[in-house]
C-alpha positions, 0 to 999 in steps of 0.5 A: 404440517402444511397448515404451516405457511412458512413450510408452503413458501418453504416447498414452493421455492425449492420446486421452482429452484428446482425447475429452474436448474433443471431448465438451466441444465438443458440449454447451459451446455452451448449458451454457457460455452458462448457466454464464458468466451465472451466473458473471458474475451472481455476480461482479456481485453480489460487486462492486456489493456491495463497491462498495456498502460502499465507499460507505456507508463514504465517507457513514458517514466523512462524517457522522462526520466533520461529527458532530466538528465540533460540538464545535469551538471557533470554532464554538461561539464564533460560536454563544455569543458572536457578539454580543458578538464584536469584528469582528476576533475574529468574521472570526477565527474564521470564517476558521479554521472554514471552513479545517477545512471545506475540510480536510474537503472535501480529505479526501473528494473525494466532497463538492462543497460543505461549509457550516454554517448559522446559521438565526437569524442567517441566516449561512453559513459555507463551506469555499469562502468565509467568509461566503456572503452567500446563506441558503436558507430550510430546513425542519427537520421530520424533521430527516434526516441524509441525503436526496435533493433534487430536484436529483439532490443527496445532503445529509448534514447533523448538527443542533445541537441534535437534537430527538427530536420535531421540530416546525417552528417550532423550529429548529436552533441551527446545522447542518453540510451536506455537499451531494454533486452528480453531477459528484463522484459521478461521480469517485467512482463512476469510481474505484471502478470502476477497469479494470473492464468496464461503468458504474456508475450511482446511480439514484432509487429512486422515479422510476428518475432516472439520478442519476450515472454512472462515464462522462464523459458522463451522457447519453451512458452512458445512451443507449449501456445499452439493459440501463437500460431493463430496469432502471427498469421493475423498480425502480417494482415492486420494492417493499421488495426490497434487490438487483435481477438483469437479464439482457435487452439485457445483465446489470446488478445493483443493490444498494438503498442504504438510507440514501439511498434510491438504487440502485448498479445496475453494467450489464455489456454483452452483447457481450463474451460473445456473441462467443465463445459465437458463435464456439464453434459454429463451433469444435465443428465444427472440434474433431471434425477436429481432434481426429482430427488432432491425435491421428493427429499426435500418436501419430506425433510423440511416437514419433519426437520423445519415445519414442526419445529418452526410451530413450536418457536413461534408458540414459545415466542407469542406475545414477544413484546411482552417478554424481556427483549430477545428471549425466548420463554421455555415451556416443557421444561421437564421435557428435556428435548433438543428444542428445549435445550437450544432453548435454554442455551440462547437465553443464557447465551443472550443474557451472558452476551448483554453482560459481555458487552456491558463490561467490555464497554465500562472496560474500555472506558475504565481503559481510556481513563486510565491511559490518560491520567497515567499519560498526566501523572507520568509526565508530572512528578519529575518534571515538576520537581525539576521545574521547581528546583530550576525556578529557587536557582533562578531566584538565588541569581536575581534572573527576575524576567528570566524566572517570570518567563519560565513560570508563564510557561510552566504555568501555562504547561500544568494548566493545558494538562490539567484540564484538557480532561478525556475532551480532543482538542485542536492541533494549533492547541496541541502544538502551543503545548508543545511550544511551551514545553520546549521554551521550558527545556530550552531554559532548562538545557541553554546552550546544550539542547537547541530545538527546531520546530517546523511549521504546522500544515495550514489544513490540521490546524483546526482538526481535532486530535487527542490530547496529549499524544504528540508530547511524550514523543518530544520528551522522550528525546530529551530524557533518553535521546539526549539524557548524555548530551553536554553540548551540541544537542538538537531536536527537530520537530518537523510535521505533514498533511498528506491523503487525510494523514497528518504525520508528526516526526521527532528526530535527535542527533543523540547516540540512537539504538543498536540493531538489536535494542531496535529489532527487540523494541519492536518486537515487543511493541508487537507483542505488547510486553512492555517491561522498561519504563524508557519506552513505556511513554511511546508504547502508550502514544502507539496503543492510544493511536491505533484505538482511536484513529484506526488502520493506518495510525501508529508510531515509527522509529528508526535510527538517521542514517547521520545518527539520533533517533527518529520517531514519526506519529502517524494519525489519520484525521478523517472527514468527521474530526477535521472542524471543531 
């Protein structure tokens, strides 16, 4: 048994695992308190400072946001012209003012309330209501952007116009308020904690007031953070200092919110840690004995489990490169052992995986074949015969240039789907195709079905693409999106390149699904059961693109809110596939 080399290495690492867990109990109890905090004042730290610049995105967006408004038309309407404005036309554009505010308001849940003020004429316009009938007299020395009211409130506000050296007998024209109260900020501060452990609090720097809590319950949090008190002791001394440690009746870390003027302070409970440090002393009693057992144990096991089995595989396995590849030959076959059967077992597993693999790569190509000829000849029979029938009209009529026209495109057609074979082709070469089936639909419809066909994004045209996989899209408008159409029937055809993701929509103003045919087409897309030939071509173009272009290619639809169908192909062209 120990002429095994193997089982030398083997008791030879599990004795020096064994000593260093042993030596690593000994010291583990004070080192790894002192470790952990540090850990946990560095994690701190990262992530009250991401939470910080989340915030002061949120109030940056915000103030931008308010900033663009001053340029918006029905205020300067109601600002220029509000004497001079008929009731109607003033209700008017007060009503679609305080419709972007509340717009706004939905954009950035962390605002309670949106109003713009007009000082001279003591009006109020809200994104709750048009008119607030209330105006709070306001004094404008400083004019600040953002500033805490004693309410516990935060105010962004932007000025029209802004004075440079304000005085207080001159007022702004107008100016947009966004009042953030605790209640939002506490939804804000919860969302931005999310599954961690502890509370985030928004604390005064002046005062140390608690101004908003990620709990559900202000007071609650408060009374339940002994580690707060800590903190509002060091926040009246701290001066000009941006970032604040506490490490007594708990671990909490602050970051100075400069432009308000309030601290983000994230307390982090004691408990979770003393009750593991407190357990490990007990542990590094019980680890001396159990590392001599576990080492006595292991040296007898590993001889009767490891050391004679292992000489046995490595005689079956001698002269391996005379074998067939990643068997193992059986000997003793009538000795009917464990060994033997696992024996017996891996090489049948082996061979039946070899098998597997084999008819599962012969079964998706059979499978890629197929979709594709079925993609060829779905789109053939009907619309050849259709292509023919229009072609003796045409003839019948003498339409000679008209005829020549069409029979170019049809020609061209039958010549891209006939030979692009399984090879990918360019997007420039897939769109042409495209380009030529709709001049044949267009001389098809006339007057009835007019299509419009954006441009191709400069950065797809030379990419490689698959085949036939945009134009099932463009025929399933016209053949179910617009099989009812008699006149003023549209196609639009519109296509983007954006984060190495080219996307390809085809909407029609037709009569669309209802909410239930569209649930159900989508469910079955899920599920795969797909029994109507109607959306058989658009299960087909999703099944070919999510196999060839992976996680995040595929189909949408929907119905236009103005009414038609909208589909989009999604295809993610990756850094290999983007040159011929």
């Amino acid at each position: 048994m120990f002429k095994s080399k193997t089982f030398r290495k083997m008791l030879i690492s599990i004795t020096l695992v064994c000593f260093c867990f042993y030596g690593i109990g000994l010291f583990s109890n004070l080192y790894s308190r002192r470790v952990l905090a540090k850990q946990i004042q560095d994690t701190l730290d990262s992530k009250v400072r991401f939470w910080e610049e989340q915030l002061e995105q949120e109030i940056s967006s915000l103030l931008l946001t308010q900033s663009s408004l001053m340029d918006d038309s029905n205020l300067l309407k109601l600002h220029v012209m509000w004497d001079s404005m008929s009731s109607y036309q003033r209700n008017e554009s007060i009503k679609q003012f305080s419709y972007r505010l509340l717009n706004i308001k939905v954009l950035h849940g962390i605002a309670g309330s949106i109003k713009t003020y007009f000082p001279e004429r003591k009006v109020v316009i809200s994104a709750d209501a048009p008119i607030l009938e209330e105006y709070e007299d306001d004094i404008f020395e400083g004019y600040e952007q953002s500033f805490l009211s004693e309410e516990g409130n935060i105010c962004l506000t932007v000025y029209f116009p802004f004075y440079v050296n304000p005085r207080k007998d001159r007022l702004p024209h107008y100016y947009i308020r966004t009042t953030i109260t605790p209640s939002t900020l506490q939804d804000t501060l919860s969302d931005m904690l999310g599954e961690d452990e502890g509370i985030l609090f928004l604390m005064d720097r002046e005062e140390g007031r608690v101004l908003a809590s990620s709990g559900k319950k202000l007071i609650e949090d408060v009374a339940g953070t002994p580690v707060l008190n800590e903190v509002k002791q060091q926040l009246t001394g701290m001066g000009e200092a941006e970032i604040l440690h506490v490490s007594e009746d708990g671990f909490a870390f602050g970051c100075l919110f400069p432009r308000l003027g309030v601290w983000l302070v994230y307390c982090y409970p004691d408990r979770i840690l003393e009750e593991p440090l407190d357990f490990f002393g007990v542990f590094t009693v019980a680890l001396t004995v159990l590392a001599l057992v576990l080492l006595v144990s292991y040296a007898y096991y590993a001889g009767k489990s490891f050391a004679r089995p292992l000489e046995k595989i490595m005689q079956a396995m001698e002269d391996f490169q005379d074998k067939e590849s990643f068997l193992i030959e059986e000997k003793n076959r009538d000795d009917r052992d464990e060994l033997t059967v696992i024996y017996h077992r891996y090489n049948k597993i082996v061979k039946k995986t070899e098998s597997l693999i084999r008819e599962n790569l012969d079964s998706k190509y059979r499978v890629h074949i197929a979709e594709l000829r079925q993609l060829q000849y779905q789109i053939q029979p009907h619309f050849l015969y259709n292509s023919i029938f229009l072609i003796y009209r045409m003839a019948q009529m003498d339409e000679n240039e008209t005829m020549a026209e069409y029979a170019e495109h049809l020609g061209k057609y039958y010549q891209y789907i006939t030979r692009v074979g399984n090879s990918r082709v360019r997007v420039s070469q897939e769109i042409g195709h495209i380009e030529n089936y709709l001049a044949i639909q267009e001389t098809r419809f006339g007057e009835r079905i007019r299509t419009f066909l954006g441009d191709t994004p400069d950065a797809v045209k030379d990419m490689e693409i698959m085949p036939l996989i945009l134009q099932p899209l463009v025929e399933n408008a016209y053949e179910h999106g617009m099989k009812d159409c008699m006149r003023n029937g549209e196609i639009r055809i519109s296509m983007y390149y954006d984060d190495e993701i080219f996307c390809f929509t085809v909407e029609d103003n037709g009569p669309g699904m209802s909410d239930a045919e569209l649930a159900r087409m989508r469910l079955k897309m899920e599920e795969g059961t797909i029994e109507t030939e109607e959306i058989h071509a658009i299960y087909n173009t999703n099944i070919r693109l999510k196999l060839h272009y992976g996680e995040g290619s595929g189909l949408d639809f929907e119905n236009r809110e103005e009414g038609g169908f909208r589909v989009t192909a999604r295809i993610r062209l990756g850094e290999e596939q983007k040159h011929v």
